[in-house]
N, C-alpha and C positions, 0 to 999 in steps of 0.2 A: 121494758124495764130500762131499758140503754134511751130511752128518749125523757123521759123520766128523771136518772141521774143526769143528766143533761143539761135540762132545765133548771135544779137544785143550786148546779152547778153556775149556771148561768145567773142563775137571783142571785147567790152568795155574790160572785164576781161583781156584779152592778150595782151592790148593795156598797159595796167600797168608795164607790163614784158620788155619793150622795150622802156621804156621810164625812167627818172631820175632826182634824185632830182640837186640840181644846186650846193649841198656841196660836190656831188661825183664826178664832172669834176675837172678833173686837168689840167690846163694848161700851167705850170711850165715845161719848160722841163727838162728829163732826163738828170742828172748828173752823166758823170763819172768820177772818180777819177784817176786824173793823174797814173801812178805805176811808174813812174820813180819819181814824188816826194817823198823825203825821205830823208835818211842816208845809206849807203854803206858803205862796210869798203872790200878797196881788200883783195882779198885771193889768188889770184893765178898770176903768170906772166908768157906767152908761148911766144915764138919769133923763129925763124929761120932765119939765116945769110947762104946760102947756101955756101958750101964747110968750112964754117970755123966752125958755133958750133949752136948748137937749144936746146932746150929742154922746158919744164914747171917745174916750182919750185913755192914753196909755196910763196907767196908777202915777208913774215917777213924773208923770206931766207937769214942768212950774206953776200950773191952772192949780192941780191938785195936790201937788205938795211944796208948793214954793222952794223949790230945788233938794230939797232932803231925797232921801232914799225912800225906797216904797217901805209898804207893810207885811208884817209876817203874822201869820196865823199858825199858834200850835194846838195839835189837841194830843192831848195824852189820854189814857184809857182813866177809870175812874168819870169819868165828865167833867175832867178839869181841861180848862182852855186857857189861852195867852195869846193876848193880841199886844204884837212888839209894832209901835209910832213911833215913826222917824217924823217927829214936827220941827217947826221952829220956833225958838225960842228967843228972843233978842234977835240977833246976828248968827244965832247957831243951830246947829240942827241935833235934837238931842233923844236918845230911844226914850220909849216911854212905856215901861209892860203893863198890859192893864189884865189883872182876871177875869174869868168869863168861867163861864160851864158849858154844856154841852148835849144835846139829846140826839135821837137819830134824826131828828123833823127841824131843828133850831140849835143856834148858838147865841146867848146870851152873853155880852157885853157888861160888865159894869159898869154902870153911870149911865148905860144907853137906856132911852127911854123904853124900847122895843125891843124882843129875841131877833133877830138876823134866821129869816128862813131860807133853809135849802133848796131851794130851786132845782139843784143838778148837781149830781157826782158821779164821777166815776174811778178809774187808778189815778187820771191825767189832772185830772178840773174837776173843781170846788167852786160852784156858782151861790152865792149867796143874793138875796134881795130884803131889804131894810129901807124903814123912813129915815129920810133926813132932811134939816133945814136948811138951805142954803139958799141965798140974795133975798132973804125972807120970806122962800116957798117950801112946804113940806111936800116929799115927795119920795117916791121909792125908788134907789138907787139898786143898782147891779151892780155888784162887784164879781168879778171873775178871778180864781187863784190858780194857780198851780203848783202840782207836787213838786218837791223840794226833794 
């Protein structure tokens, strides 16, 4: 009999272990946060036009922005995006916000002819790749960002 209550005794106790109170469920689910939500600001632009000219230069390079300041890329949640151009304008360098949207696979420009595909993300870098014209070759450019 003593081995018995024992045992009884022994279920009840382990039965405490495996069982919980109703403030320790969580039935919320797991959120995770966007990493392309943010602020960017380029840093780098690589391209190749085969036979005529390729390379990578820094974004604020005179090549590519005729002395203005670089570019900023935001996204905000909803799929709204904003791409801030620092170009020049006459003699001056003037922002320019252009809206865009946004999916997990692409960011959309408007006026661009193409979505801007993501290549790579992660906390740090935002690598986007996109056609573009330039000395009258179309061709797909890398642009590299970083978080802000």
């Amino acid at each position: 009999m003593t081995k018995r209550n024992l045992l009884v005794v022994f279920l009840l106790a382990t039965a405490g272990f495996f069982s919980s109170c109703s403030d320790d469920d969580n039935n919320s689910p797991a959120v995770t946060p966007n990493l392309l939500e943010g602020t960017w600001k380029a840093e780098t632009l690589s391209y190749d036009i085969p036979g005529v000219h390729s390379g990578t230069f820094d974004f604020d390079d005179p090549m590519v922005k005729q002395g203005c300041a670089t570019d900023f890329l935001t996204i905000k949640s909803g799929g709204i995006a904003e791409l801030t151009e620092n170009n020049k304008v006459d003699e001056n360098c003037i922002d320019e916000v252009i809206d865009g949207t946004w999916t997990e696979e692409t960011i959309t420009i408007s006026g661009e002819s193409a979505p801007r595909l993501i290549s790579s993300l992660n906390n740090n870098e935002l690598i986007l790749v996109y056609p573009f014209t330039w000395f009258g070759q179309t061709t797909d450019i890398t642009v590299t960002y970083s978080r802000q």
